[in-house]
N, C-alpha and C positions, 0 to 999 in steps of 0.2 A: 130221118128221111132227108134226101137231100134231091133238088134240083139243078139245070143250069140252062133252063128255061128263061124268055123275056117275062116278064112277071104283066098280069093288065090292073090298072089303077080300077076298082069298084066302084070308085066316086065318075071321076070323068072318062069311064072308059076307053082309055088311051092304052097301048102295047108299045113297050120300047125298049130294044135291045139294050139299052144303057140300065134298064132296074134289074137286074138279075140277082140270083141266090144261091146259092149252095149249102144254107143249110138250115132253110124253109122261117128264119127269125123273123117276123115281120108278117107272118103271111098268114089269113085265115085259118084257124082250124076248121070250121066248118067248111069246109069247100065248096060242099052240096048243096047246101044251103043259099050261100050266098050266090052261087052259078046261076040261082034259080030265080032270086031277086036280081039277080044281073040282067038274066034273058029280060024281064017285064020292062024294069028300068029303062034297058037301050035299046029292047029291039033284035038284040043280036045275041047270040052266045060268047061269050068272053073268048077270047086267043089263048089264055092257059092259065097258069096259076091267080086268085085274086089277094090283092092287097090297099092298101092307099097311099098312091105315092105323095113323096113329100111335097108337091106343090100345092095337092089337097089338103094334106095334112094341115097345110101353114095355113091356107086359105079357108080352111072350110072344120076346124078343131073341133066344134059339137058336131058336127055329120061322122068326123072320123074317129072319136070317141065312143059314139053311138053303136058303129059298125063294129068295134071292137066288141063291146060289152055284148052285141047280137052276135054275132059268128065266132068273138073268143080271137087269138092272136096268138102264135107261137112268142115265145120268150125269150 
């Protein structure tokens, strides 16, 4: 499956042309899932695909650890 979509960070729900994909690595399997803990989290419906960008990642390692192990992570 491939995208070329801006991708939204799960952790600080941010959308930014600059995270984009083409061939879904990095990005939740569960999609559904985690849209759904996304809505309660922010408030809002995510802008498109979820993942955790690397600012989280650096900042925030047991949150973006966690998310992985609960929604699973393409490879």
């Amino acid at each position: 499956m491939t995208t070329e979509a801006p991708l939204t960070c799960y952790i600080c729900g941010q959308t930014n042309d600059d995270w984009m994909t083409v061939d879904m690595i990095g990005l939740f399997e569960d999609q559904e899932a985690a849209r759904e803990r996304f809505k309660e989290k922010h408030d809002t419906e995510p802008e498109s695909y979820l993942f955790v960008c690397p600012a989280c990642e650096d900042e925030n390692p047991h949150h973006a650890e966690n998310s992985y192990e609960k929604y699973g992570k393409y490879q």
